[in-house]
C-alpha positions in Angstrom: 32.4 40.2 139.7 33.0 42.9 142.3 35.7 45.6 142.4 36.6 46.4 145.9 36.8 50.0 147.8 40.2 50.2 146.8 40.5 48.7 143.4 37.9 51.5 142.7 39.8 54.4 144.4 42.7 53.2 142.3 41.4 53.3 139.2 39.5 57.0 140.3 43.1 58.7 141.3 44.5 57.1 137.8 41.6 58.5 135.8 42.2 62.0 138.0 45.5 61.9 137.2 45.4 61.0 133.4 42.6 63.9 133.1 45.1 66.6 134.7 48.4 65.3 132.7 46.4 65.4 129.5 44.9 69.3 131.0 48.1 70.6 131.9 50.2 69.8 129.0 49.6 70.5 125.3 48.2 68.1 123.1 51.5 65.8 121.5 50.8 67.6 117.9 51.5 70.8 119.9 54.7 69.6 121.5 56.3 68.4 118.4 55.5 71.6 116.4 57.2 73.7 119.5 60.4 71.2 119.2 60.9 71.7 115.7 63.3 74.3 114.4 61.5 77.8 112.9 63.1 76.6 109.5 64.2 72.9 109.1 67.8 72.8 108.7 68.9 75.7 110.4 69.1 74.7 113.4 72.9 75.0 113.3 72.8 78.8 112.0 74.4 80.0 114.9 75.0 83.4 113.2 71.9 84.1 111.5 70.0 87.9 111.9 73.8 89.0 113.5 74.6 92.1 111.2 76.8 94.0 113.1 80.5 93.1 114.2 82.8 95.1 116.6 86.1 93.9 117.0 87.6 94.3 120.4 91.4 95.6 121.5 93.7 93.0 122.1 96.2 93.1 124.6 99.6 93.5 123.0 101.2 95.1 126.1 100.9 91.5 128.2 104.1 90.4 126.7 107.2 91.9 125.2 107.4 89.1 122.3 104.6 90.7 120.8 106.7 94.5 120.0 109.6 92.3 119.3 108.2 89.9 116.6 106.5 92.8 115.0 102.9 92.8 116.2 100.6 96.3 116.2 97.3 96.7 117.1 97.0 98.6 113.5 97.7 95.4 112.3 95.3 93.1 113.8 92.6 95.5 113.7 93.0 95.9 110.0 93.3 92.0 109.5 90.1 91.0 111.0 88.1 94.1 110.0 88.6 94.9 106.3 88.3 90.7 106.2 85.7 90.0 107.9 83.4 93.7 106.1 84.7 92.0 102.6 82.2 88.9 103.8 79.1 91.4 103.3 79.0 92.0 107.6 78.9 95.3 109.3 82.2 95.8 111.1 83.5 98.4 113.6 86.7 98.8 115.8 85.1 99.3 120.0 86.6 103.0 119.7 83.7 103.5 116.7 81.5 101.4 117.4 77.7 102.2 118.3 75.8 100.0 120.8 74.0 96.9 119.8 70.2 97.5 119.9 67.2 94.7 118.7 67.4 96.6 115.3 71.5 96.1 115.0 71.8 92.5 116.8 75.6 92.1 117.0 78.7 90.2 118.4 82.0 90.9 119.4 85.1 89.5 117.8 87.9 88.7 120.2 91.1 88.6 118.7 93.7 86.9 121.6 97.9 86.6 120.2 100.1 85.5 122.6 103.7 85.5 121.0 106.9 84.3 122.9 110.8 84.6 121.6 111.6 80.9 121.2 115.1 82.2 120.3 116.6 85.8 118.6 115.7 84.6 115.5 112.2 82.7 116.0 108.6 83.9 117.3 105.6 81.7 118.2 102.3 83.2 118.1 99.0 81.6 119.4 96.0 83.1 117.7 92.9 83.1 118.0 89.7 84.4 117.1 86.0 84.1 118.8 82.6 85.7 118.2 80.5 86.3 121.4 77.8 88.4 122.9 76.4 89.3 126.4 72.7 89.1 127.5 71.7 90.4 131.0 69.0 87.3 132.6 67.1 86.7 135.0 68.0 83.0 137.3 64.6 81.8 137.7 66.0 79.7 141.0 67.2 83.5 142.4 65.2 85.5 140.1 68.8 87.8 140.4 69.6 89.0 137.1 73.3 88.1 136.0 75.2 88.5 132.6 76.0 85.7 130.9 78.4 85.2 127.6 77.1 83.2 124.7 80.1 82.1 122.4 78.7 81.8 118.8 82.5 80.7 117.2 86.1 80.0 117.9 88.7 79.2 116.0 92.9 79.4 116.7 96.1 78.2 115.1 99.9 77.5 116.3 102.2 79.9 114.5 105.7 79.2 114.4 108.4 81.7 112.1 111.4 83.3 111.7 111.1 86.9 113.4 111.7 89.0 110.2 108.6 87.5 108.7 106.3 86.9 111.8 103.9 89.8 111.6 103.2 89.3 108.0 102.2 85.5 108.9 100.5 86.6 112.0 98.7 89.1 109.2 97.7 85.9 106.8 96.9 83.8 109.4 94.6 86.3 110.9 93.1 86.8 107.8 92.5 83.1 107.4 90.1 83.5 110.9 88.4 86.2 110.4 87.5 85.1 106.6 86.6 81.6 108.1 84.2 83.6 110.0 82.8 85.7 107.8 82.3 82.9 105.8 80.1 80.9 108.3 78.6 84.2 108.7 77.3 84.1 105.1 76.5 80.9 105.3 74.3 81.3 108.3 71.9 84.1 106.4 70.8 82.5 103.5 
Protein backbone atom coordinates (compact mmCIF):
# COMPACT_ATOMS: atom_id res chain seq x y z
CA UNK A 1 0.00 0.00 0.00
CA UNK A 2 1.22 3.39 -1.02
CA UNK A 3 0.38 6.83 0.45
CA UNK A 4 0.51 9.41 -2.27
CA UNK A 5 2.47 12.95 -2.30
CA UNK A 6 -0.44 14.48 -1.00
CA UNK A 7 -1.93 12.10 1.45
CA UNK A 8 1.59 12.45 3.06
CA UNK A 9 1.71 16.25 3.02
CA UNK A 10 -1.69 16.07 4.64
CA UNK A 11 -0.95 14.06 7.36
CA UNK A 12 2.74 16.31 7.77
CA UNK A 13 0.64 19.83 8.02
CA UNK A 14 -1.92 17.91 10.57
CA UNK A 15 1.00 16.58 12.65
CA UNK A 16 2.64 20.39 12.38
CA UNK A 17 -0.36 21.68 13.35
CA UNK A 18 -1.27 19.32 16.31
CA UNK A 19 2.48 19.84 17.60
CA UNK A 20 2.03 23.81 17.62
CA UNK A 21 -1.73 23.70 19.19
CA UNK A 22 -0.44 21.37 21.86
CA UNK A 23 2.96 24.09 22.13
CA UNK A 24 1.04 27.11 22.26
CA UNK A 25 -1.54 26.40 24.69
CA UNK A 26 -1.22 24.98 28.28
CA UNK A 27 -1.62 21.50 28.96
CA UNK A 28 -5.78 20.78 29.73
CA UNK A 29 -4.76 20.27 33.63
CA UNK A 30 -3.43 23.82 33.40
CA UNK A 31 -6.55 25.25 31.81
CA UNK A 32 -8.99 23.92 34.14
CA UNK A 33 -6.98 24.96 37.33
CA UNK A 34 -6.90 28.78 35.65
CA UNK A 35 -10.95 28.45 35.15
CA UNK A 36 -11.60 27.57 38.52
CA UNK A 37 -12.51 30.13 41.11
CA UNK A 38 -9.44 31.11 43.85
CA UNK A 39 -11.95 29.59 46.51
CA UNK A 40 -14.79 27.26 45.37
CA UNK A 41 -17.98 28.90 46.04
CA UNK A 42 -17.12 32.37 45.92
CA UNK A 43 -17.39 33.04 42.84
CA UNK A 44 -20.44 35.23 43.52
CA UNK A 45 -18.59 37.33 46.35
CA UNK A 46 -18.91 40.36 44.47
CA UNK A 47 -17.91 42.40 47.55
CA UNK A 48 -15.21 40.62 49.05
CA UNK A 49 -11.57 42.56 50.19
CA UNK A 50 -14.00 46.01 49.61
CA UNK A 51 -13.41 47.76 53.20
CA UNK A 52 -14.08 51.10 52.55
CA UNK A 53 -17.47 52.77 51.62
CA UNK A 54 -18.08 56.51 50.63
CA UNK A 55 -21.43 57.58 50.17
CA UNK A 56 -21.95 60.11 47.40
CA UNK A 57 -24.31 63.52 47.47
CA UNK A 58 -27.50 63.09 46.05
CA UNK A 59 -29.24 65.56 44.21
CA UNK A 60 -32.10 66.92 46.13
CA UNK A 61 -32.23 70.29 44.26
CA UNK A 62 -33.46 68.37 40.80
CA UNK A 63 -36.96 68.54 41.97
CA UNK A 64 -39.00 70.62 44.36
CA UNK A 65 -41.12 67.41 45.65
CA UNK A 66 -38.13 66.46 47.36
CA UNK A 67 -38.05 70.04 50.06
CA UNK A 68 -41.78 69.58 50.04
CA UNK A 69 -42.25 65.94 51.17
CA UNK A 70 -39.52 66.51 53.69
CA UNK A 71 -36.27 65.16 52.28
CA UNK A 72 -32.56 66.50 53.55
CA UNK A 73 -29.46 65.49 52.48
CA UNK A 74 -28.71 65.17 56.57
CA UNK A 75 -31.22 62.62 56.29
CA UNK A 76 -30.03 60.40 53.62
CA UNK A 77 -26.59 60.72 54.50
CA UNK A 78 -27.26 59.66 57.99
CA UNK A 79 -29.60 56.64 56.76
CA UNK A 80 -27.12 54.91 54.62
CA UNK A 81 -24.05 55.72 56.61
CA UNK A 82 -24.59 54.91 60.34
CA UNK A 83 -26.53 51.67 58.57
CA UNK A 84 -24.40 50.54 56.42
CA UNK A 85 -20.89 51.25 59.44
CA UNK A 86 -23.34 49.17 61.89
CA UNK A 87 -22.60 46.09 59.12
CA UNK A 88 -18.78 46.15 60.37
CA UNK A 89 -17.75 48.35 56.84
CA UNK A 90 -15.71 51.48 56.77
CA UNK A 91 -18.02 54.35 55.75
CA UNK A 92 -17.36 58.02 54.91
CA UNK A 93 -19.53 60.96 53.44
CA UNK A 94 -17.31 62.26 49.78
CA UNK A 95 -16.77 65.68 51.82
CA UNK A 96 -14.52 63.29 54.39
CA UNK A 97 -13.66 60.85 52.62
CA UNK A 98 -9.81 59.82 51.74
CA UNK A 99 -8.95 58.32 48.31
CA UNK A 100 -9.22 54.70 47.58
CA UNK A 101 -5.61 53.19 47.42
CA UNK A 102 -4.72 49.03 46.79
CA UNK A 103 -4.47 49.11 50.78
CA UNK A 104 -8.22 50.74 51.23
CA UNK A 105 -10.02 48.96 48.10
CA UNK A 106 -13.42 50.71 48.16
CA UNK A 107 -16.80 51.54 46.42
CA UNK A 108 -19.11 54.26 46.16
CA UNK A 109 -22.68 54.14 47.34
CA UNK A 110 -25.08 56.02 45.17
CA UNK A 111 -28.08 57.03 46.82
CA UNK A 112 -30.69 58.37 43.74
CA UNK A 113 -34.60 59.69 45.33
CA UNK A 114 -36.70 61.11 43.01
CA UNK A 115 -39.98 62.26 44.81
CA UNK A 116 -43.07 63.89 42.94
CA UNK A 117 -46.34 65.58 44.68
CA UNK A 118 -49.04 63.10 43.45
CA UNK A 119 -51.40 65.51 45.25
CA UNK A 120 -51.16 68.13 48.53
CA UNK A 121 -51.44 65.49 50.66
CA UNK A 122 -49.32 62.46 48.98
CA UNK A 123 -45.55 62.06 47.94
CA UNK A 124 -44.01 59.26 45.82
CA UNK A 125 -40.41 58.53 46.22
CA UNK A 126 -38.26 56.26 43.91
CA UNK A 127 -35.18 55.07 45.78
CA UNK A 128 -32.46 53.60 45.16
CA UNK A 129 -29.23 52.48 46.22
CA UNK A 130 -26.04 51.10 44.11
CA UNK A 131 -22.49 50.23 44.99
CA UNK A 132 -19.90 50.95 42.16
CA UNK A 133 -16.31 51.71 41.50
CA UNK A 134 -14.12 53.21 38.60
CA UNK A 135 -10.92 51.67 37.15
CA UNK A 136 -8.91 53.53 34.50
CA UNK A 137 -7.95 50.56 31.44
CA UNK A 138 -6.28 50.19 28.78
CA UNK A 139 -8.57 48.92 25.18
CA UNK A 140 -6.26 46.45 23.94
CA UNK A 141 -8.02 47.10 20.27
CA UNK A 142 -6.92 51.09 20.78
CA UNK A 143 -4.52 50.54 23.58
CA UNK A 144 -6.40 54.24 24.65
CA UNK A 145 -6.90 54.06 28.27
CA UNK A 146 -10.66 54.86 29.27
CA UNK A 147 -12.59 54.66 32.60
CA UNK A 148 -14.93 52.34 32.99
CA UNK A 149 -17.74 51.73 35.98
CA UNK A 150 -18.10 48.29 37.52
CA UNK A 151 -21.55 48.12 39.36
CA UNK A 152 -21.08 45.60 42.36
CA UNK A 153 -25.05 46.11 43.67
CA UNK A 154 -28.30 47.75 43.13
CA UNK A 155 -31.24 47.70 44.73
CA UNK A 156 -34.59 50.30 44.66
CA UNK A 157 -38.17 50.35 45.92
CA UNK A 158 -41.52 52.37 45.00
CA UNK A 159 -42.56 54.59 47.96
CA UNK A 160 -45.85 55.81 48.11
CA UNK A 161 -47.27 58.06 51.58
CA UNK A 162 -48.99 60.64 52.99
CA UNK A 163 -46.66 63.82 53.02
CA UNK A 164 -46.60 64.29 56.85
CA UNK A 165 -44.91 60.98 57.20
CA UNK A 166 -42.89 60.64 53.93
CA UNK A 167 -39.39 61.46 55.14
CA UNK A 168 -39.55 59.16 58.01
CA UNK A 169 -40.54 56.30 55.38
CA UNK A 170 -38.03 57.47 52.96
CA UNK A 171 -35.70 57.16 56.33
CA UNK A 172 -36.81 53.29 56.88
CA UNK A 173 -36.82 52.44 53.57
CA UNK A 174 -33.39 53.71 53.12
CA UNK A 175 -32.30 52.02 55.90
CA UNK A 176 -33.71 48.81 54.53
CA UNK A 177 -31.00 49.36 51.33
CA UNK A 178 -28.24 50.20 52.86
CA UNK A 179 -28.61 47.25 55.57
CA UNK A 180 -29.42 44.89 52.60
CA UNK A 181 -26.08 45.98 51.54
CA UNK A 182 -24.19 45.80 54.23
CA UNK A 183 -25.50 42.64 54.79
CA UNK A 184 -24.28 41.08 51.38
CA UNK A 185 -21.28 42.88 52.33
CA UNK A 186 -20.74 40.65 55.34
CA UNK A 187 -21.66 37.88 53.62
CA UNK A 188 -19.11 38.40 50.94
CA UNK A 189 -15.97 38.39 53.58
CA UNK A 190 -16.32 35.35 55.30
Amino acid sequence: MTISRAARFRNALALVLILLAALSSPPVAAQAQQLQPATPGRENAVLDGVNMAVVMPVDLAASTANAECGLTEQLINDAIQLTVQSAGLRTELLSQAQPFTTITPGVYLIPTIATLRDSSALCVTWLSLKAQSAHTLTLPSTQQRRTVQVLYWDRGMLLSTPRGGHAGAVAAGLRQLASDFGEQWRRDQR
